[in-house]
MARLOMI-305171 format. One record per residue (C-alpha): x, y, z. Coordinates in nm, 2 decimals, m for minus. Example, Ala and Ser with C-alpha at 12.3 -4.5 7.8 and 13.67 -1.06 7.14 Angstrom:
2
NODE/1.23/m0.45/0.78
NODE/1.37/m0.11/0.71
END
This chain:
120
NODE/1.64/m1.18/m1.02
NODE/1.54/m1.41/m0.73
NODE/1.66/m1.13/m0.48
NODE/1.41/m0.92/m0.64
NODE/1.13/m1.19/m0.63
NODE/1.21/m1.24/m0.28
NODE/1.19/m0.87/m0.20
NODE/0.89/m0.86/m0.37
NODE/0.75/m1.14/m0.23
NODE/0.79/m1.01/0.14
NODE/0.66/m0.68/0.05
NODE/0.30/m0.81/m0.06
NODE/0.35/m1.07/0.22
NODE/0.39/m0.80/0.44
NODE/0.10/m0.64/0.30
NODE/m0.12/m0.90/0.29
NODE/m0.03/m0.91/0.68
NODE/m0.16/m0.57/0.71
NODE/m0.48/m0.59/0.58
NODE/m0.56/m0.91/0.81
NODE/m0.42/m0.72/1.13
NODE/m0.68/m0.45/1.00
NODE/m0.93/m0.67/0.98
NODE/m0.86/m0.76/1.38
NODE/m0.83/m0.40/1.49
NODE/m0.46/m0.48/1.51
NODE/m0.36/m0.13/1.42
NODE/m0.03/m0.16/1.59
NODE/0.06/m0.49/1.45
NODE/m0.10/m0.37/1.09
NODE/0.15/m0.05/1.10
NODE/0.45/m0.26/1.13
NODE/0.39/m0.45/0.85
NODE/0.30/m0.18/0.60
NODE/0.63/m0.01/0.75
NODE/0.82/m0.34/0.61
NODE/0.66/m0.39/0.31
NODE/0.70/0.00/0.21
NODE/1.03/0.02/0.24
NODE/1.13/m0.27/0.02
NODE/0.86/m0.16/m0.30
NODE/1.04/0.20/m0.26
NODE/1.38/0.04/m0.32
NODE/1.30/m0.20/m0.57
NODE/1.19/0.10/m0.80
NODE/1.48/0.35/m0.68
NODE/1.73/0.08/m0.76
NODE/1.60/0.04/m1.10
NODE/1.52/m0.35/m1.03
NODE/1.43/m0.60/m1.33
NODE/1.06/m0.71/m1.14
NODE/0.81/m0.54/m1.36
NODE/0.79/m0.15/m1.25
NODE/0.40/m0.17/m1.28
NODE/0.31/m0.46/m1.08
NODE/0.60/m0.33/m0.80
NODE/0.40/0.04/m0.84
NODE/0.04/m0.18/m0.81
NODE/0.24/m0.30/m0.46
NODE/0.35/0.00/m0.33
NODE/m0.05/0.10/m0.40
NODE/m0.18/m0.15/m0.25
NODE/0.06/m0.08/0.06
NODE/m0.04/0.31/0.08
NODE/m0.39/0.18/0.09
NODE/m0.37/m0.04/0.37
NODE/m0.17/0.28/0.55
NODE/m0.46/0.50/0.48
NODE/m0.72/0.24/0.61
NODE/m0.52/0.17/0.93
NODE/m0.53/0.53/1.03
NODE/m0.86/0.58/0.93
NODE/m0.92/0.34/1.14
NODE/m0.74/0.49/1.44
NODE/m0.96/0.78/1.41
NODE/m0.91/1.18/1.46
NODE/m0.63/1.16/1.74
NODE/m0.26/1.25/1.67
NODE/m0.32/1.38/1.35
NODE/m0.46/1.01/1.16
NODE/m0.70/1.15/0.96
NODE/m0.42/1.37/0.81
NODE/m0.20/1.05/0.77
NODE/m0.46/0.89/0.64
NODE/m0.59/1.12/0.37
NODE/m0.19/1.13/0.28
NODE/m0.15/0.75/0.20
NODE/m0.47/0.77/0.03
NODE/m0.32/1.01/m0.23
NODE/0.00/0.85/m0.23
NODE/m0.17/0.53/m0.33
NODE/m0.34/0.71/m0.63
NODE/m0.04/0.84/m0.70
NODE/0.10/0.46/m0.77
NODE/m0.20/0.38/m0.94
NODE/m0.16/0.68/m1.17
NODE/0.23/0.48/m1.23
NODE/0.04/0.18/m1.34
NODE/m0.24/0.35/m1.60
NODE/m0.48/0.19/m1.70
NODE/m0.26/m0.16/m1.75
NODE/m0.41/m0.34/m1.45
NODE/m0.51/m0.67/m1.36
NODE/m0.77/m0.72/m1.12
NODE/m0.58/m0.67/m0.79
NODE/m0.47/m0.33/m0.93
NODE/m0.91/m0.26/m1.02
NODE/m0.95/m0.34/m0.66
NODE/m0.77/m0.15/m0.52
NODE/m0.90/0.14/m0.74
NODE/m1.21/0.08/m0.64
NODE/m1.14/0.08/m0.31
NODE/m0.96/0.42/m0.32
NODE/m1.25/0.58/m0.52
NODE/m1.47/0.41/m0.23
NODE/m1.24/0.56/0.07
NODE/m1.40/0.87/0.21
NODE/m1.27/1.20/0.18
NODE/m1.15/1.30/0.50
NODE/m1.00/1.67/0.41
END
């Protein structure tokens, strides 16, 4: 279990990384940390770990939301739009793992997704 709480644990660290690189137009630096902290969520729910699927879904969320915001950010060159509007869905797409069983990181980040403009 503490492997898993580790992995988890790096993943939102990761994350939380990624919206603070956002935050100082650090798009590279913001990119790399959303492409460590993906990878880990993904496996923790492929291998079937014991960390509660919800809250590791909620993660993985909150991860695809920080992806679409990073290449909204980059604007309309080399297809970022399209990435964006991607990791926008696939972040709804982990919300709609979670239901409506969500704590208040989980609401934000729904609200933020239902905030995040259409770009297609």
């Amino acid at each position: 279990m503490d492997d898993w709480r580790e992995q988890y644990g790096t993943a939102r660290t990761a994350n939380n990384l990624a919206a603070v690189h956002i935050c100082t137009d650090d798009l590279e630096a913001a990119l790399a940390a959303c492409q460590e902290a993906e990878p880990k969520l993904i496996d923790m729910l492929q291998e079937g770990n014991p960390h509660p699927k919800l809250l590791t879904f909620a993660g993985l969320a909150m991860v695809k939301y920080n992806a679409a915001v990073l290449f909204w950010a980059a604007g309309d060159s080399e297809n970022n739009w399209t990435f964006a509007d991607d990791n926008r869905l696939s972040a709804h797409e982990a919300l709609m793992e979670v239901g409506e069983d969500a704590d208040e990181d989980v609401e934000f980040v729904r609200s933020a997704l239902l905030a995040f403009p259409a770009l297609m």
